[in-house]
Every structure is written in structure tokens, then in C-alpha cells.
C-alpha positions as CSV (number, residue, x, y, z in Angstrom):
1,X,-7.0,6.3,14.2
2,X,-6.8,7.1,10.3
3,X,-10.0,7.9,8.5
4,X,-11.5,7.1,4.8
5,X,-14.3,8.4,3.1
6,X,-16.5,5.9,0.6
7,X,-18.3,8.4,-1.4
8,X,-20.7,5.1,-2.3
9,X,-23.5,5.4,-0.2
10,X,-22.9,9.3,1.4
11,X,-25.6,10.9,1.0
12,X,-25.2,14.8,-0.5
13,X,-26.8,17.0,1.8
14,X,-26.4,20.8,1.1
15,X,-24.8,22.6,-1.7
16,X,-23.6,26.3,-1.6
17,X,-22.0,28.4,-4.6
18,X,-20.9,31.9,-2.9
19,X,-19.9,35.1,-4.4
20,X,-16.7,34.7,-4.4
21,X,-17.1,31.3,-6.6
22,X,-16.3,29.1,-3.7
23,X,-18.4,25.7,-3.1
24,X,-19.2,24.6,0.4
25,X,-20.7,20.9,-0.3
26,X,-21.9,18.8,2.7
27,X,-22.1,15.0,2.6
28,X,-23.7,12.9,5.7
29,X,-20.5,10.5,4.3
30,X,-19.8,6.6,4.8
31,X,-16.4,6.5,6.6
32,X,-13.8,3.7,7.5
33,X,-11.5,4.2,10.5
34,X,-8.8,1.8,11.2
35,X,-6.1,2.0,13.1
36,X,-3.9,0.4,9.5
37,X,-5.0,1.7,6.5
38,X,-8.9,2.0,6.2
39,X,-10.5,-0.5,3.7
40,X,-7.5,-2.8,3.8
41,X,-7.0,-3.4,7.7
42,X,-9.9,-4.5,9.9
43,X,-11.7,-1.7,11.3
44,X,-14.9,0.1,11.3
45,X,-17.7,1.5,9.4
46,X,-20.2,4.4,9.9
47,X,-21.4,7.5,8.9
48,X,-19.8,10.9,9.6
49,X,-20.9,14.7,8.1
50,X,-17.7,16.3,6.5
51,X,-18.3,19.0,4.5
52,X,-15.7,19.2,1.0
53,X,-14.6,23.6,0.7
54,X,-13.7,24.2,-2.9
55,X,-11.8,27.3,-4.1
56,X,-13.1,29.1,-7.2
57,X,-14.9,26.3,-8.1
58,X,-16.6,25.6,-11.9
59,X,-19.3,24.1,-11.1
60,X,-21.8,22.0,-14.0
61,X,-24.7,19.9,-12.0
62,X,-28.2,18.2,-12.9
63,X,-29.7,18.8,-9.2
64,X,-33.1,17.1,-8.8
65,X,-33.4,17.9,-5.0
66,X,-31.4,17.1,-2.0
67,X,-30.6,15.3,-0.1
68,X,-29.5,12.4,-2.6
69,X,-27.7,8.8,-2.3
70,X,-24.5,9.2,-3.9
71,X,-23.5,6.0,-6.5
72,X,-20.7,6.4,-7.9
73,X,-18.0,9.3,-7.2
74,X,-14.3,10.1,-7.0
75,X,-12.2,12.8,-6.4
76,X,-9.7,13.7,-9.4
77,X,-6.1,15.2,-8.6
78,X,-4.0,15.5,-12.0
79,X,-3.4,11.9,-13.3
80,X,-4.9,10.4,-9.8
81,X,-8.5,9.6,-8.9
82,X,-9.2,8.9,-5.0
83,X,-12.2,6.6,-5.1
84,X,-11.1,6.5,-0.7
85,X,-10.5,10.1,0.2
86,X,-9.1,10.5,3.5
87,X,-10.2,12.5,6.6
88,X,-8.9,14.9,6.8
89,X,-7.5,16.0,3.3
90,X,-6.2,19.1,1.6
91,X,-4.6,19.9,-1.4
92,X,-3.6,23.1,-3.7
93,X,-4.0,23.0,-7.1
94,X,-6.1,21.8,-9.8
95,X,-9.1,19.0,-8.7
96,X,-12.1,17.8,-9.7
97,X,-15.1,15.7,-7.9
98,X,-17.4,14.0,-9.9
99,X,-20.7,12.6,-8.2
100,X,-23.5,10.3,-10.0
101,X,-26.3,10.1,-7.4
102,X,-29.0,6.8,-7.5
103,X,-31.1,8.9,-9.8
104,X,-29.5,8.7,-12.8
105,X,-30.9,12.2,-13.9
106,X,-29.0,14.1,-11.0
107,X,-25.2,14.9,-11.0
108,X,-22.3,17.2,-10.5
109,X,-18.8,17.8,-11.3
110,X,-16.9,20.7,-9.8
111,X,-13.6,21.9,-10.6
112,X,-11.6,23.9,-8.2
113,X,-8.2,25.7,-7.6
114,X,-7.8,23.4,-4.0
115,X,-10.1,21.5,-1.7
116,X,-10.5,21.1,1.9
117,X,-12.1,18.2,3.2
118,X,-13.0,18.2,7.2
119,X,-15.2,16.5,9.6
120,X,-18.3,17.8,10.6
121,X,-19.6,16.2,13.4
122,X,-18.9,12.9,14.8
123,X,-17.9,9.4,13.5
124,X,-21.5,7.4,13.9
125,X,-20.6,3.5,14.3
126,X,-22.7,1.4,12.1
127,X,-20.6,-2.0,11.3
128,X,-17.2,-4.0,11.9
129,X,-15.1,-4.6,8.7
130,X,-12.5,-6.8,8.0
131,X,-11.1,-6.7,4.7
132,X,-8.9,-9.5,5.1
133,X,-11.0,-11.4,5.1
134,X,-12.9,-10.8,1.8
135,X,-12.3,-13.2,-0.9
């Protein structure tokens, strides 16, 4: 089963800066799972908490409380920009996530050295999809 993470509709839950400059950030995240290639072969939908580990992060946010509906987000690797980030995903070397929550007063962008992006608990079902069949 291959695995896809929406970051429309996740919800942020927890946010942690340590010491050491590292970012732990937890998302209660909208997943697909397919057997094909999630959002493109029929599959399914539901929530799953993964949590996104960022080494020596920047970090420049506009935090009015959390948890928070996230509206628009993607995660930026060079010249590429995962708007479907799959589960699980790691990468060294220069990224970026950018997040816009529903109120538009509340956002963050971090900057890291790598990220690590693992499951956190397990895949809740909440829909059938079938992209095919999408106009």
C-alpha cells in the first residue's frame, strides 16, 4: 500500500523548536493510500498523525493558537514543490514547508538542512476515492 499526504485539510497540532534548532511539527494529516499511486488510482481517504522532524530549522511563523486547519501548504525541495508528500519521506539537503492555515492571520515557513516525515499512529478510514473518475 503506498501512502500520500494532502496537507489541505491536516490539521497542525503541536509545534516544537529545540535547542539544538531542530523542529518537531505534528499534523493530525489527510492521507491517501492506494495500492497505484495515491490521488491518481482509486483508493482511500482518512486521517493519520505523522509528525515532519526538521534539521536546523529557520523557522518565521504568525501562530494564533493550535491546533489549526491547514489551507494551503507544500513542501519545497530545490526547483520542486510536493503539494502530495508521501509517507514515509526523507530527504538531505536544503527544504522548505510553507503552511497558510484557514485563518488567514496564522502561518509558518520553516527552512531546514533535511526532513523526516513518519507516521504517527494509524491510518483512520474516512472515504473511498476514485480519481478516475473525476471529470
Amino acid at each position: 500500500m503506498n501512502y500520500a499526504i494532502e496537507l489541505h485539510d491536516s490539521e497542525c497540532l503541536a509545534f516544537e523548536l529545540d535547542s539544538n534548532g531542530d523542529v518537531l511539527l505534528t499534523l493530525d494529516a489527510y492521507v491517501h493510500r492506494s495500492d497505484g499511486v495515491p490521488c491518481k488510482t482509486p483508493g482511500e481517504g482518512g486521517n493519520q498523525r505523522v509528525c515532519f522532524l526538521f534539521e536546523s530549522a529557520i523557522v518565521s511563523r504568525r501562530f494564533g493558537g493550535l491546533p489549526a486547519i491547514i489551507r494551503n501548504g507544500a513542501l519545497i525541495l530545490g526547483e520542486s514543490s510536493l503539494d502530495l508528500i508521501p509517507l514515509p519521506f526523507e530527504m538531505h539537503g536544503s527544504c522548505n514547508l510553507m503552511l497558510e492555515f484557514l485563518d488567514d492571520a496564522q502561518s509558518i515557513y520553516i527552512s531546514g538542512k533535511s526532513v523526516r516525515v513518519v507516521p504517527d499512529g494509524e491510518f483512520r478510514f474516512v472515504e473511498s476515492v476514485d480519481f478516475t473518475r473525476l471529470p
